[in-house]
N, C-alpha and C positions, 0 to 999 in steps of 0.2 A: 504493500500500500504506500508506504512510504518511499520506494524507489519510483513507483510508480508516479506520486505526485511532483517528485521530483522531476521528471522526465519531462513530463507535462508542463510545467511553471518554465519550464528551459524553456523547450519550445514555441511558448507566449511571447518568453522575455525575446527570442530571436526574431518572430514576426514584428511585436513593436517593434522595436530597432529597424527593424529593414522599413516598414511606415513612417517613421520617423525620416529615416535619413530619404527614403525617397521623395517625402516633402519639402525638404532641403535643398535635394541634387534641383527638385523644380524652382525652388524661390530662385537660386543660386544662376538658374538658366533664365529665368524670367529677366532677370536684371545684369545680365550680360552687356547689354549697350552701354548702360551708367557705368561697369567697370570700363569696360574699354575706352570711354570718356576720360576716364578716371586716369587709367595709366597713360593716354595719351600728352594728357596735359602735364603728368611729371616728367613725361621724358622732353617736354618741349622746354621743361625750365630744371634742367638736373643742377645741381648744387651740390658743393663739395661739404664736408661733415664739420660739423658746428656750425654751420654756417644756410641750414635746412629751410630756412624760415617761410618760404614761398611755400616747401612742399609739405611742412607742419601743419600749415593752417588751411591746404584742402585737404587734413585726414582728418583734422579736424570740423571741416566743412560736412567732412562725408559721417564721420560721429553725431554731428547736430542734426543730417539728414533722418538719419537712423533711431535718434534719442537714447543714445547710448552716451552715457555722464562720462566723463574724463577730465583730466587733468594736464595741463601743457607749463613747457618750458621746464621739462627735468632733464638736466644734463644739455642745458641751453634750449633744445629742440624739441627733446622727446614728447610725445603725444601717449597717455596711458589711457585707453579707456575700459572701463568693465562691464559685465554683463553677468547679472546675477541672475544662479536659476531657483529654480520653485522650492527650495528646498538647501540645509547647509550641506558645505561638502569640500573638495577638495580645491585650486584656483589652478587652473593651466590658463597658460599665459601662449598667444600663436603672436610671432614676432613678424616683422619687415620692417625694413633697412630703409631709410632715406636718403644717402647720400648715393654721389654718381663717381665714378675715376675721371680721372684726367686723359683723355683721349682726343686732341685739336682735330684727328683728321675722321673722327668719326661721322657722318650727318649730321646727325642729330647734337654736334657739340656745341655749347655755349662758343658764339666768338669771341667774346673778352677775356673768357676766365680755361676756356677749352675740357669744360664737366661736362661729360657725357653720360649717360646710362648704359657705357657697355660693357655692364657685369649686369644686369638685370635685376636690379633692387626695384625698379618700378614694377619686376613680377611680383618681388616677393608681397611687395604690399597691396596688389593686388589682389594676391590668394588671401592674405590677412582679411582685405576688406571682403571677398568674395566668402570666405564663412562666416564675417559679420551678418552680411547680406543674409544670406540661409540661414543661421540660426534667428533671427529676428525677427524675418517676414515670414516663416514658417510658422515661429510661435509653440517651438521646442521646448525652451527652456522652462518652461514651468514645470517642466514632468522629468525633470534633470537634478539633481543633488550635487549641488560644487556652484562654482563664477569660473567664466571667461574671460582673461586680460588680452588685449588687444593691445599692443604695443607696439609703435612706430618709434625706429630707435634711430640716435642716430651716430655716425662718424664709425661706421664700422672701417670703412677702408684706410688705413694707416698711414697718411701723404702730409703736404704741408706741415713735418714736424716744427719747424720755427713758427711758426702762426700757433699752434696748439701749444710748444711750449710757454707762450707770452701769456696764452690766458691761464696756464697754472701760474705764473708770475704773478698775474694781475688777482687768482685766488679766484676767479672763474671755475678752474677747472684742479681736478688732483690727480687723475689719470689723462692720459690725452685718446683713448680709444673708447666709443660708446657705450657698449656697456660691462666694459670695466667701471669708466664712471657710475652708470646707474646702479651697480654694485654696488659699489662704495658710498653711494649718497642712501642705500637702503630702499630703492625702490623693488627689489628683488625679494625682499624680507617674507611677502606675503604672497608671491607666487610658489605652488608645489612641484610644477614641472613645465617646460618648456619644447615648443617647436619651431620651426622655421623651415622653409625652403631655401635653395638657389636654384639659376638657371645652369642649368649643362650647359657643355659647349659641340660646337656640332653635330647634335640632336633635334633633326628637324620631325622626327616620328616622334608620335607619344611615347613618353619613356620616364621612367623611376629607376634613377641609381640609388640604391642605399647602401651608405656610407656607414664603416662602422668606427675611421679616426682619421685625423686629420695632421698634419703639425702643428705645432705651436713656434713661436717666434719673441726674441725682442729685438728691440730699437737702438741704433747709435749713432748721434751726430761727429763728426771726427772735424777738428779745423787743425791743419797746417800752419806754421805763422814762422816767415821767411823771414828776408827782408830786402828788399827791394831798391833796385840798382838800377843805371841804362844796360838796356841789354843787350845792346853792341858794342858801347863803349867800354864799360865795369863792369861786366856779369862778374869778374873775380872779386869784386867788393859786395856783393848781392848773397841773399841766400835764398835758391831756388823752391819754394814752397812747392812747387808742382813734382818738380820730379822728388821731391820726400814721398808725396802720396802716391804716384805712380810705382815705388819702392815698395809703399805700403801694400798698394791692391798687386801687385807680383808676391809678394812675402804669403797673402792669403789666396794666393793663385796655387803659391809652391805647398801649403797646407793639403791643398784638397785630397791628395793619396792616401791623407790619415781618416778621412767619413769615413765612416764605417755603412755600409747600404744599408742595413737594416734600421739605420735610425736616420735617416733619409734628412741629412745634412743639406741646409742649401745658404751660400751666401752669397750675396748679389746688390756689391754698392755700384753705386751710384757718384761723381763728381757733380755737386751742384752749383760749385763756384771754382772758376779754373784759372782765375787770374782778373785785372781787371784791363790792362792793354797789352798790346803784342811787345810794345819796345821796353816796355818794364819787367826789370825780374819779379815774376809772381810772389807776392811777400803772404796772399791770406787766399788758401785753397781749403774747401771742404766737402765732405764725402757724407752721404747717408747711404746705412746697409741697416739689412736685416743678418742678423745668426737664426736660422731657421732649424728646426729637429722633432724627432716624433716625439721625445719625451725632453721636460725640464732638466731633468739630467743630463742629456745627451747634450742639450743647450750651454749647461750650465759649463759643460769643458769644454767645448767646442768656442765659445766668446771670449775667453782668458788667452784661448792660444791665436784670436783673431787680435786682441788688442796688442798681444807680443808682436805680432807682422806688422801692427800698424807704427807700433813707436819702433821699432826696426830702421824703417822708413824715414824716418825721423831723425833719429841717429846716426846714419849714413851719410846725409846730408847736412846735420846742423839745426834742423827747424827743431821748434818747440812744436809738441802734438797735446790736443788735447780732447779729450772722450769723450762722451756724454752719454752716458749709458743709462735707456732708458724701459722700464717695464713694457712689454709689448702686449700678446697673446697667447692665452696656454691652448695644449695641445687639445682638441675633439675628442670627448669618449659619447659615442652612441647610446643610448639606452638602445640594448634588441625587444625589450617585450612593444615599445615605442615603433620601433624600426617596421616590426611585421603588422603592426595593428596600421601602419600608415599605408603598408604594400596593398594590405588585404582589402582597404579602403579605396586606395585607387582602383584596382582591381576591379573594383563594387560599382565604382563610380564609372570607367570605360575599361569596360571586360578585355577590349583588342588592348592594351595598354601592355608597353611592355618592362618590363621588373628586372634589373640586373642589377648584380654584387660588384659596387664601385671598391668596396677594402676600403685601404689607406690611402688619401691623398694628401700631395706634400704640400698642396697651398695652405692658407690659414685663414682663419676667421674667429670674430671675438665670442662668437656662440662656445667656444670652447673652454672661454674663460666662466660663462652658465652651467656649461655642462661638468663641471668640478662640482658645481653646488648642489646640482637637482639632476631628476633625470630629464632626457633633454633628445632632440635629433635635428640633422639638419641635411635629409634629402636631395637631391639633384633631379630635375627636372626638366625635360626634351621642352620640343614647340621652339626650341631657338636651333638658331644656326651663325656660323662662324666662334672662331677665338672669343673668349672672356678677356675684357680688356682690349681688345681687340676694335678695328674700324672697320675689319666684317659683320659682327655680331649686330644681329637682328632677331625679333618674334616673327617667327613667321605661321605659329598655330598658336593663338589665344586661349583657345580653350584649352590645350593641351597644355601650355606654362604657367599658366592661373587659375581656370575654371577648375581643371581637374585636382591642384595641391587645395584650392580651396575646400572643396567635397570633400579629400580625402579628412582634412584638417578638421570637417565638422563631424564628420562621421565619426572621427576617434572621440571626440567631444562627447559623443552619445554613447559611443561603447563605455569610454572611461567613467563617465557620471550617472549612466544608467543607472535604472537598478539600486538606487542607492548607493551610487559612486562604487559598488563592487568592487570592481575591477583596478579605480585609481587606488582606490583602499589600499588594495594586494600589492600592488604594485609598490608605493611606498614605505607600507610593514616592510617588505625586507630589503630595501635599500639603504645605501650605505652612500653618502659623498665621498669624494675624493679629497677632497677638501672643505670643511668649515668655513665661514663666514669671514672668522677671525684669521684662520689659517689663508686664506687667499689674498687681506689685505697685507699680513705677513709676510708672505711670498713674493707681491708685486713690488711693495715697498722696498725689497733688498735689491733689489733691481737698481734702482735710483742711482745715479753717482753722477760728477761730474771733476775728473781727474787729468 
């Protein structure tokens, strides 16, 4: 009798769920034009991070649309809104990124400032808005146990370090990467688990990579300081700041035989100041790099033996060097119970959809610095085509880069909070962070130097 009614009660609880979510997949389609309005007019105005403000106040426009209450300018830009269901329970939080990369020869790029959207953060907060959509004009949430944070974050892409360091100067800012900051200012305190998409890179079929890590990275400003001579008449009175740092990036050229593949090492500076005329000996050159690796350890000795190459360089020539080493991003840990409830979703949502095991990827993103806290994913998603970053990269299936992470996004909504949030329940009894609250601002903090 009793397996029996068990059997039974399952089977309810499966049919609701799929009613549910098929009134959603409808709302969700019904309001396909207002998205695509939506993401069109971010990518006609991308904006680089902290600096969001055009693209804040249409998600915020799109919030008022909706009557979903929020709260704006955390972490300068960020937009939080929430969505309470019928009943208490757990809070998942579905993210999208506001800001765009720096790409001048992309179309779609700003002329003045050269921010484009080609990484596809106007998808992701598309799909953000596309399960507001569905969950709201469905009229789900009252038969749900938990709240929905809606969260448009921003300054995930890690650029313009001099700009971002002035407003920690100015006390602005205490990290310079998005939601490291929202971390640290506690807006994280009262979310239990987190998602977000990105856009794959050419993947013009529908498609779901799930990721299961990523790398993590930090930051370092390097200046050179010469001094400065005619440089035909006295280069022997001069001391040559360029070639210190050309010394430099050879030194962590001649490094690279010591990565180790498995912790998938990457460093990749950059000269952003190379001099300021040809007939002067260059007296003040500087470089930004990332130390990039799958784990904080691998990080953490891989950046000591990058800063030896750098003052190397230095020493060879004479210049003074000077470091700045700064907190970046820690590496991606997947949630799998997360991972397959999102496949199974898309799946649900467009059956032809195709699901492949992306592993490790060596790029980075700040969702990794979330995913220490709670559990967390951060998917890959087809409908685009060309390079990430790239002046190919385009949408070229809407429904398939937005509509579909959207669906999938609500439909976990409904699994997780069903039922009396079962399932989120389960899921957080037996988790475990990677790190503490306290332990993360610990960890970022040691970061910090300037030598």
């Amino acid at each position: 009798m009793i397996v029996t009614y068990k059997i039974f009660r399952w089977e309810v609880e499966i049919t609701n769920h799929a009613a549910m979510k098929q009134k959603v997949f409808e709302a969700i389609d019904q309001s396909s034009g207002e998205l695509k309005a939506y993401a069109a007019s971010v990518a006609a105005e991308p904006e680089f991070g902290f600096k969001e403000f055009k693209t804040a106040q249409k998600v915020q426009d799109q919030f008022d649309k909706l009557g979903i209450p929020y709260r704006a300018g955390l972490a300068i830009t960020g937009v939080k809104g929430i969505l309470k269901g019928g009943k208490p329970g757990p809070t998942i939080a579905i993210l999208g990124e506001l800001d765009a990369i720096g790409c001048p020869e992309h179309p779609m790029a700003n002329p003045d400032t050269g921010a484009a959207h080609a990484c596809g953060h106007h998808m992701q907060q598309s799909a953000m808005l596309a399960a507001a959509y569905g969950l709201v004009r469905s009229g789900v949430m009252k038969d749900l146990a938990g709240n929905v944070v809606f969260f448009a974050v921003p300054a995930e892409e890690y650029v313009q370090l001099a700009y971002r360091k002035k407003l920690v100067k100015e006390g602005k800012l205490h990290y310079i990467h998005g939601k490291g900051e929202l971390i640290y200012e506690g807006e994280f305190d009262d979310i239990d688990m987190a998602m977000q998409i990105h856009s794959q890179k050419n993947a013009p079929e529908p498609t779901v990579a799930i990721g299961s890590s990523s790398n993590g990275f930090i930051g370092k400003t390097i200046q050179y300081i010469g001094k400065a001579a005619h440089a035909a008449d006295a280069p022997d009175q001069g001391i040559n700041a360029l070639n210190a740092a050309m010394l430099g990036i050879m030194g962590i050229n001649s490094l690279r035989e010591t990565f180790r593949d498995d912790e998938h090492i990457r460093v990749h500076p950059i000269i952003t100041k190379g001099g300021d005329l040809v007939n002067n000996v260059p007296d003040d050159v500087r470089i930004e790099t990332y130390v990039r690796g799958a784990t904080m350890e691998a990080i953490d000795r891989t950046h000591k033996k990058v800063d030896a190459a750098l003052r190397a360089g230095g020493m060879a020539i004479g210049a003074e060097v000077k470091i700045d080493t700064l907190p970046g991003q820690l590496p991606l840990i997947c949630n799998p119970t997360l991972n397959d409830l999102f496949a199974e979703n898309a799946k649900t949502a467009m059956p032809a959809v195709k699901i492949i095991d992306a592993g490790h990827f060596s790029a980075s993103t700040d969702m990794g610095d979330v995913s220490h806290l709670m559990p967390a994913i951060h998917p890959f998603i087809g409908g685009t085509d060309g390079l990430l970053h790239g002046a190919d990269f385009k949408v070229v299936n809407f429904n398939a880069a937005a509509l579909l992470p959207g669906k999938a996004f609500a439909g976990m909504i409904i699994d997780l909070l069903g039922d009396g949030a079962a399932k989120a329940k389960a899921l957080l009894k037996d988790y475990k962070p990677a790190l503490t609250k306290e332990e993360y601002i610990a960890k970022l903090d040691s970061y910090f130097s300037d030598k």
